[in-house]
C-alpha positions, -999 to 999 in steps of 0.1 A, spaced: 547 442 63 518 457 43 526 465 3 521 485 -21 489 477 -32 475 481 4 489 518 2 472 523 -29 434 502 -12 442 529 19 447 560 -2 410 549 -24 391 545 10 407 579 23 396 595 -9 364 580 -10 357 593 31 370 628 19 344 628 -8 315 615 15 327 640 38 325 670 17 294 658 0 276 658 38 292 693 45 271 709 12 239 686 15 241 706 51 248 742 39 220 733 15 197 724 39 201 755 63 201 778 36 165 763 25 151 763 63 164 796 63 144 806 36 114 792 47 117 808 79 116 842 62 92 834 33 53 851 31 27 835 7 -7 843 12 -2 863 43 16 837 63 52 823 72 58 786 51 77 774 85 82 785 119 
């Protein structure tokens, strides 16, 4: 039988996951929002990216 400090270990690593997790999802968003930009941006007379 596992105790209580395993439970404790378990609920660190979860948290730690959750964190990594969320971290990834707005290093994402933050990264589409940029290409998005730079699909849309002009300077001197042409597009940044394609």
């Amino acid at each position: 039988m596992l105790g209580a400090g395993h439970a404790h270990w378990t609920q660190g690593i979860w948290r730690q996951w959750q964190a990594a997790a969320e971290m990834l999802d707005l290093a994402q968003a933050l990264f589409d929002s940029t290409l998005d930009y730079l699909k849309q941006h002009v300077r001197f007379n042409q597009m940044l990216a394609s």
